[in-house]
C-alpha positions in Angstrom: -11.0 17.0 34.0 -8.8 19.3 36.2 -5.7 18.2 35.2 -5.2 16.7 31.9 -1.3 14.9 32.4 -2.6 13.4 35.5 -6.1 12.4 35.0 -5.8 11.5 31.1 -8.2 8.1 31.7 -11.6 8.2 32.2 -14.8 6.9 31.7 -17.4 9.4 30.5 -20.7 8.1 29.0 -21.1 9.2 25.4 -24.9 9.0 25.7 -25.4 11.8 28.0 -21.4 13.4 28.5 -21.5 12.6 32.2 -18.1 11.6 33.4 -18.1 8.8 35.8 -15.0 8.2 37.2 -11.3 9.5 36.6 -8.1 7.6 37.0 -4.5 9.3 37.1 -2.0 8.4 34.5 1.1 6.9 35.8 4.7 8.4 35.0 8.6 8.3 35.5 9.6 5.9 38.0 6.1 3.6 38.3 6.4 3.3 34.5 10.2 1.7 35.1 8.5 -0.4 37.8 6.5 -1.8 35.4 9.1 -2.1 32.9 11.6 -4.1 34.9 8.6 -6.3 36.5 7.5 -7.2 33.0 11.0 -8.1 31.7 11.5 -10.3 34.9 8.5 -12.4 34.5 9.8 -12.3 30.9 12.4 -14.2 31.9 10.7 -16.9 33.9 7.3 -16.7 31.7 9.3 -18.0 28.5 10.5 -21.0 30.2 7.7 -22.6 30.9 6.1 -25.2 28.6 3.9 -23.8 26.5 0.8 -26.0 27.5 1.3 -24.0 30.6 0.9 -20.6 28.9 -1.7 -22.2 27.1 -3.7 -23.1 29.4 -3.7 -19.5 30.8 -5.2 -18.0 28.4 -8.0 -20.8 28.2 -8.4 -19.9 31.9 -9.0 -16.1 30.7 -11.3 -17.1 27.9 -13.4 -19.1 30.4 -13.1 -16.1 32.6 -14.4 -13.8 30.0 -17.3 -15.9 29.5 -18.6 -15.8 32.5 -17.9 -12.0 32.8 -19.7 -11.6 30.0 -22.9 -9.3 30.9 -20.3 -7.4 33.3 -17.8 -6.8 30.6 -20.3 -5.6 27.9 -21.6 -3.4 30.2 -18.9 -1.9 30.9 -18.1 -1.5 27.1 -21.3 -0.3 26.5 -20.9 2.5 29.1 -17.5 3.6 28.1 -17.9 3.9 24.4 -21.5 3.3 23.7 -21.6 0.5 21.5 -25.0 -1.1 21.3 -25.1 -3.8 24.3 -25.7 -6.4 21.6 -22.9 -5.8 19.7 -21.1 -5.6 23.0 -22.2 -9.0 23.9 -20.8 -10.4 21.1 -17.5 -8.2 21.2 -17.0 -10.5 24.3 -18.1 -13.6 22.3 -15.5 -12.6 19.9 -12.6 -12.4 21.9 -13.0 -15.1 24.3 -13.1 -17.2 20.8 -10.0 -15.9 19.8 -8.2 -16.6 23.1 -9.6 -20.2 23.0 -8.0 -20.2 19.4 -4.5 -19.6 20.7 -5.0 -21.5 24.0 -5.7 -24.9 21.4 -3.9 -24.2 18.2 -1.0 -21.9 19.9 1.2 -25.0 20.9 0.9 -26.5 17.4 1.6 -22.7 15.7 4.9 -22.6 18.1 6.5 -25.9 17.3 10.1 -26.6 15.8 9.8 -26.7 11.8 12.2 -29.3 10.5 13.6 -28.2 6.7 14.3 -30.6 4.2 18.2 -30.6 4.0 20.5 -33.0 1.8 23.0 -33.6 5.4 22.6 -33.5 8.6 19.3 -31.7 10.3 18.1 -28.3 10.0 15.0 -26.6 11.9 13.7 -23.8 13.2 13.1 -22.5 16.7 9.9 -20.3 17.1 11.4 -18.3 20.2 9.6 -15.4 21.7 11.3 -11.6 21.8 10.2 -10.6 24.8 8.3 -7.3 26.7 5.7 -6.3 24.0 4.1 -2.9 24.0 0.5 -2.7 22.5 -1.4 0.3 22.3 -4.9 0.1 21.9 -7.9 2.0 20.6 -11.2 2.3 22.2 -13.9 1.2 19.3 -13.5 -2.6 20.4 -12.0 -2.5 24.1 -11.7 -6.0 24.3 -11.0 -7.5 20.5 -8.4 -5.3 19.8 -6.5 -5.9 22.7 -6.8 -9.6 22.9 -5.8 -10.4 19.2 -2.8 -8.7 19.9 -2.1 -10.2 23.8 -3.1 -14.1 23.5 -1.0 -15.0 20.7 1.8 -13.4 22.2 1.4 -14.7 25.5 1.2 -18.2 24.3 4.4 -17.6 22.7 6.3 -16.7 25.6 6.5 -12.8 25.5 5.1 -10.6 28.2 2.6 -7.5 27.3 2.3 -3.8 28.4 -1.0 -2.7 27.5 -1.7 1.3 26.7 -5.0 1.2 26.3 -7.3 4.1 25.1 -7.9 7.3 27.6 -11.6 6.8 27.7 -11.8 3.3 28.5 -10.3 2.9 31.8 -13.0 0.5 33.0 -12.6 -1.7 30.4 -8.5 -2.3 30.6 -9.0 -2.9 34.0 -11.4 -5.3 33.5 -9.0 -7.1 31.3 -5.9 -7.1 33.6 -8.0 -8.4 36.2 -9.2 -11.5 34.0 -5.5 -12.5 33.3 -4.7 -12.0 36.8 -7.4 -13.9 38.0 -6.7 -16.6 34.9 -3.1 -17.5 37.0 -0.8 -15.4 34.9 1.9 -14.6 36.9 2.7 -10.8 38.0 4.2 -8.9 34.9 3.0 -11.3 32.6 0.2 -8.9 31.6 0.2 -5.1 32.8 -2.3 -2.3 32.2 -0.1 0.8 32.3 -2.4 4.4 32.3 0.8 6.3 30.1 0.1 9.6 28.8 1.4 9.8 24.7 4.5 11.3 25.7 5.7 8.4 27.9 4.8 5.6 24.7 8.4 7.0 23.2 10.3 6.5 26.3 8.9 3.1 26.5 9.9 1.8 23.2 13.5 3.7 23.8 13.3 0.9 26.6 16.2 -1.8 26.3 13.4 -4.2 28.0 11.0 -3.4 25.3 11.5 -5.8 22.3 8.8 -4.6 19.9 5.5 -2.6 19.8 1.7 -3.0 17.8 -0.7 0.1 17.6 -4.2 -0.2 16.7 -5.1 3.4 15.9 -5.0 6.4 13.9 -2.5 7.1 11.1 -0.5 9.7 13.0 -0.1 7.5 16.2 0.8 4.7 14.5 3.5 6.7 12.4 5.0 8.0 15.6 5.1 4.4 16.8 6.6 3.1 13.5 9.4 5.7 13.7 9.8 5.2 17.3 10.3 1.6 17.2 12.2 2.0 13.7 14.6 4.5 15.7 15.4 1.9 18.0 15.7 -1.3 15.3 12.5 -3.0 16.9 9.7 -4.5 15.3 6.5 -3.0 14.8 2.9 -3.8 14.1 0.2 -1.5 12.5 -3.5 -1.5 11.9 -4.8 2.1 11.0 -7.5 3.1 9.6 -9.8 2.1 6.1 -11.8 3.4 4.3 -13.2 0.0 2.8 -15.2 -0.3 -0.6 -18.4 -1.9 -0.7 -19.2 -2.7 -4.3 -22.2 -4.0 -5.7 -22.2 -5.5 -9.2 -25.5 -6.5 -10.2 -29.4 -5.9 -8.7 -29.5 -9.9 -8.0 -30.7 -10.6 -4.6 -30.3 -6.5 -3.7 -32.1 -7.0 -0.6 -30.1 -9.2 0.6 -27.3 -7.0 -0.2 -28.7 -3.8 1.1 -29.2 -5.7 4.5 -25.3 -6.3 4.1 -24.5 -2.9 3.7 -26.4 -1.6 6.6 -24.8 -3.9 8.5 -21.0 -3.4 7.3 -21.6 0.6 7.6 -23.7 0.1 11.0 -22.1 -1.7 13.0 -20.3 -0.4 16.5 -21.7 3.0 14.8 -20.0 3.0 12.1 -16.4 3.0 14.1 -14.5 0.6 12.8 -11.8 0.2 10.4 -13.1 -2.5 8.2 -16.5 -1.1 8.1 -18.5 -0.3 4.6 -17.4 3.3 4.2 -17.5 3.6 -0.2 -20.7 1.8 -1.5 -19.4 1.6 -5.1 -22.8 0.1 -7.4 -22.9 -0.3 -11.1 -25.7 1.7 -12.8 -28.1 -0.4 -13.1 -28.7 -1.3 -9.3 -27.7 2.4 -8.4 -30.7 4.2 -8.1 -32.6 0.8 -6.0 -29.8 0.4 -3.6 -29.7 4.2 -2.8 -33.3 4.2 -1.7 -33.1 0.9 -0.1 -30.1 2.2 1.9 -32.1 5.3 2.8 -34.9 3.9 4.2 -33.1 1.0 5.9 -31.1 4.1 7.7 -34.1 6.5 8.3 -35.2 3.4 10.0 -32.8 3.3 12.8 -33.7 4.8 16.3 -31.1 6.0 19.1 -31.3 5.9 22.2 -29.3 4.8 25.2 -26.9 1.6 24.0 -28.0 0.0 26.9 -32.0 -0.5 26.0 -32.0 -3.4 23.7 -34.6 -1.1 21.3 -32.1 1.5 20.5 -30.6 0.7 16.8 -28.2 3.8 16.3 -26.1 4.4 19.4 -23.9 7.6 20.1 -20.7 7.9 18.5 -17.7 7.6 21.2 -17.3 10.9 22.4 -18.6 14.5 21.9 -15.5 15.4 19.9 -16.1 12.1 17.4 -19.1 13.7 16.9 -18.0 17.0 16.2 -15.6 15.6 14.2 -18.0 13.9 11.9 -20.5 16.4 12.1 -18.1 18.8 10.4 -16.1 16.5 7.8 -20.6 15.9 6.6 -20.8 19.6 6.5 -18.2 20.3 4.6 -18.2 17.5 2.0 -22.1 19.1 1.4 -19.8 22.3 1.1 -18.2 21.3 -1.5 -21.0 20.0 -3.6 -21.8 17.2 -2.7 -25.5 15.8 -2.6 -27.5 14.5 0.7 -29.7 11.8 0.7 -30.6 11.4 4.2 -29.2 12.6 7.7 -26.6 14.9 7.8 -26.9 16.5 11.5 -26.2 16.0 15.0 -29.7 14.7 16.8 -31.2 17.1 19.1 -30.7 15.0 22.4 -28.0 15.3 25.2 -25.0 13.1 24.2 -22.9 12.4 21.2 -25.1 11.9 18.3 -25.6 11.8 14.4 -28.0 10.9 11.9 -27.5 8.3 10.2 -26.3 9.8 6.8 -25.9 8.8 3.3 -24.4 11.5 0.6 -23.6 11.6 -3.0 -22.0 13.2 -6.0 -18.4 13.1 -3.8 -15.6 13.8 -6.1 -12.1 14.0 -5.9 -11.1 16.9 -3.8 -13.9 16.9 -1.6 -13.1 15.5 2.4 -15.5 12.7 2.3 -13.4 11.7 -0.9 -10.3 11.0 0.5 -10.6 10.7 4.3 -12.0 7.8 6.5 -15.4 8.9 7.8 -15.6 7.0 11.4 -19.6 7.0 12.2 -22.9 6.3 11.0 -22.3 8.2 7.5 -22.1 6.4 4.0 -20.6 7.4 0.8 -22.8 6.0 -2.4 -20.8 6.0 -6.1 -22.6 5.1 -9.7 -19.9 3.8 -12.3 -21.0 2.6 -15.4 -18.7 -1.4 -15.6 -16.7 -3.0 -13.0 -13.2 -1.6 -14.3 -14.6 2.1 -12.9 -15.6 0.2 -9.7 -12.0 -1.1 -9.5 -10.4 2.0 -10.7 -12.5 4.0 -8.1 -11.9 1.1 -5.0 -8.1 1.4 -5.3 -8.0 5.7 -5.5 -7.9 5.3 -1.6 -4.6 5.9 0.3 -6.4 3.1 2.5 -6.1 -0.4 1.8 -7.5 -2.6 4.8 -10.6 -4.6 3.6 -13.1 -4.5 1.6 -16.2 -6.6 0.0 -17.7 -7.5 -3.6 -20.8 -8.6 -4.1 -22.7 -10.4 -6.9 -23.8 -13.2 -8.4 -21.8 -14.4 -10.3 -19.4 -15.7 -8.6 -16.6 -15.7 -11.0 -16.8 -12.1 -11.6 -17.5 -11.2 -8.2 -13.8 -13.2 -7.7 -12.5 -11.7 -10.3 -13.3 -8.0 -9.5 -12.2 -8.9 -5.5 -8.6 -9.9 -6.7 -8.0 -6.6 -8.2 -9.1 -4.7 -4.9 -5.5 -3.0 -3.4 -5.9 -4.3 0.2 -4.9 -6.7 2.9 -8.3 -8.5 2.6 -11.4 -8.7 0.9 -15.1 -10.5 1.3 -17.5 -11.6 -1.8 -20.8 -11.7 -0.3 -20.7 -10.3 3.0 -19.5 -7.5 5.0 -15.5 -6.8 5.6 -15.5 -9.1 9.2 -13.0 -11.0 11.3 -12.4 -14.5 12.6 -9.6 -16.4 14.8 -8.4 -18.4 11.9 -8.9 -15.4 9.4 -5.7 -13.3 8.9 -6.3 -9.3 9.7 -4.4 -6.8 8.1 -3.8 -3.9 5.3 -1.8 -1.8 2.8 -1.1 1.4 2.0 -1.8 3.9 5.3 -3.9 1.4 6.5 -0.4 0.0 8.2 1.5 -3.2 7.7 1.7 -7.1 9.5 -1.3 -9.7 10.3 -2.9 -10.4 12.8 -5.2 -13.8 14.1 -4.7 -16.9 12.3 -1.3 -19.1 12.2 0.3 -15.4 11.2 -0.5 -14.0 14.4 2.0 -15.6 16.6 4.5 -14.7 13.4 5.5 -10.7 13.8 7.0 -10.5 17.6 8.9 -14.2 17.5 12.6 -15.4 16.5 12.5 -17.9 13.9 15.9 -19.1 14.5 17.6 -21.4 12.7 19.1 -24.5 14.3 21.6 -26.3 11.5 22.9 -29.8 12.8 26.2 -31.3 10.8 28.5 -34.7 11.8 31.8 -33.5 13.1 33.0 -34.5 9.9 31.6 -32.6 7.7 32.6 -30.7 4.5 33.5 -27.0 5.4 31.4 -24.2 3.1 32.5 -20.9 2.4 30.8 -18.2 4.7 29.0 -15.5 3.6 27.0 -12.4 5.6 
């Protein structure tokens, strides 16, 4: 790109590095366009009944539907996901808008409290203009768990989106536009980093959610902090995968592939730590191995490729180099290990072992098609090892017996955890961590409870004995 500041979006195909198409980011004065637009329809966008809002984003989820093969081409293009997975990225979040367009007007109604006089209730009231910046690993997900509760609740969303899915976030603004939300309501804004500050310093701006990497999401935190807003993290994870017994192993190697496979590897609740008791070790190793040495890339968009490319050419760089120097360091491969000789941004599937403390692949989150496996010897060294993270996001246990397999689950340090299958997400699910893996839920009833004013409403006769005060 010629110039960096102004042409900071575009769509450049991680399986062969071509850029398609550029699009100029937008600064100063458009950005305070926006602004006050979005703070007007605020205004007007609050006030109306919520089956109205409602039924907006039901509009936008039957929208998505039927833009389904367009949209997860277009995802497919931009990151590379596998156009599978793509296809059911759009499943996914037209689901959760449906969610929110059904059970939003229930989530949003007064609470009465159980008072000895009088009445007493609260008032779910929304803030107002909402910033959400977005990653590009689920281009459509992401940013619709944070948008469609909020919209049914009555605030209005600016939407940064991630630089190297420009396609994609227009894709979505159009949907909501086309879905009868009025101007403002929902804005795409192509903001360089440096602006995101200036638009949280914003008196229209009322509180901000990041989906991203630690150090963006810090910057936000103390941003919004700075400015006595609300804020809404979910960083990254580095999520343990441990296997207690050999019972039914296939099965649970399948669900490893899957839970370290899927989008490539990028995600934050994906398998990353494969934690397995001794006796199960050495089979699930070579079960993983061979499932991986299996898998075939190839462009995302032929429904035969099974490892796709990894986001960009510096992801994969990136990667490339924390493998190499883990190996470094002592550690043992298994399998992979090395960029694939083919034009775009590839690596080998990749399994290694023997990682100790001190070593990269010990402590960071590897993001991409590369597994760590550990052998303890009893399930308080699998816990022990689980929670030496400074991640805490998800996580899964599996065995059979279920008891244990609960038991072992509720001592894992994180915001969620799965027995029997793979870290995943649903509408009705909350979705959130610990630790650096940020703070707040997402989806569910809590979804619609981090940018909202739970006011309390407290009805007395005129008569009534007067209290002391205290604040």
């Amino acid at each position: 790109m010629s110039d960096q500041r102004k042409s900071s979006f575009a769509t450049v195909n991680p399986a062969t590095g071509e850029t398609l198409v550029e699009f100029p980011a937008v600064e100063g004065e458009e950005v305070d366009a926006a602004l006050d637009l979005a703070g007007q329809a605020f205004s007007a966008w609050r006030q109306r009944p919520v089956s109205e809002r409602a039924a907006v984003v039901a509009r936008a989820a039957a929208l998505m539907k039927e833009r389904k093969e367009e949209l997860a081409q277009t995802i497919t293009l931009e990151m590379g996901k596998l156009i599978s997975e793509a296809r059911g990225e759009v499943d996914l979040a037209a689901s959760i808008l449906e969610y929110y367009a059904e059970h939003g007007p229930v989530f949003t109604a007064d609470e009465p409290l159980d008072v000895a006089e009088g009445e007493a209730y609260l008032v779910n009231e929304p803030l107002g203009v909402l910033l959400g910046v977005m990653p590009w690993n689920f281009p459509l997900y992401q940013v619709v768990r944070f948008a469609g509760p909020n919209l049914v609740l009555g605030n209005t969303v600016l939407v940064k989106h991630a630089g190297i899915c420009p396609q994609s976030a227009l894709a979505l603004e159009t949907l909501f536009r086309d879905a009868q939300a009025p101007e403002g309501v929902y804005t795409n804004l192509f903001v360089s980093h440096d602006e995101i500050s200036r638009i949280i310093d914003s008196p229209v701006v009322r509180g901000a959610s990041l989906t991203g990497s630690e150090a963006a999401g810090a910057q936000v935190a103390e941003r919004a902090g700075r400015n006595m807003k609300p804020s809404l993290l979910e960083l990254g994870g580095s999520d343990v995968f441990i296997v207690l017994d050999r019972e039914g192993l296939e099965r649970t190697i399948d669900a490893a592939v899957a839970g370290r496979m899927a989008n490539t590897g990028q995600s934050c609740v994906a398998a990353k730590r494969f934690i397995v008791l001794e006796d199960a070790y050495d089979e699930f190793v070579d079960g993983l191995r061979r499932r991986f040495e299996e898998l075939r890339p190839g462009d995302p968009a032929d429904e035969a490729t099974t490892l796709g490319p990894l986001s960009s050419e510096r992801a994969a760089a990136d990667l490339a180099d924390q493998i190499r120097e883990t190996l470094d360091q002592g550690a043992e491969l298994v399998t992979g290990g090395h960029r694939i000789d083919r034009p775009g941004a590839f690596v080998e599937a990749t399994i290694i072992t023997g990682v100790k403390p001190g070593m990269r692949a010990y402590a960071e989150e590897l993001f991409g098609p590369a597994a760590v496996v550990y052998r303890v010897a009893d399930e308080d060294e699998a816990v022990a090892l689980a929670n030496d993270s400074q991640y805490g996001l998800g996580g899964s246990v599996f065995g059979a017996d279920l008891e244990r397999a609960r038991r072992v689950a509720e001592r894992v340090e994180t915001g969620m955890v799965w027995v029997n299958h793979p870290t995943s997400t649903q509408p009705d699910l909350p979705f959130g961590g610990i630790k650096r893996s940020g703070y707040g839920r997402e989806l569910s009833r809590l979804g619609m409870r981090e940018f909202v004013n739970r006011k309390l409403v407290r009805i007395l006769p005129p008569d009534a004995q007067l209290r002391g005060i205290a604040g």
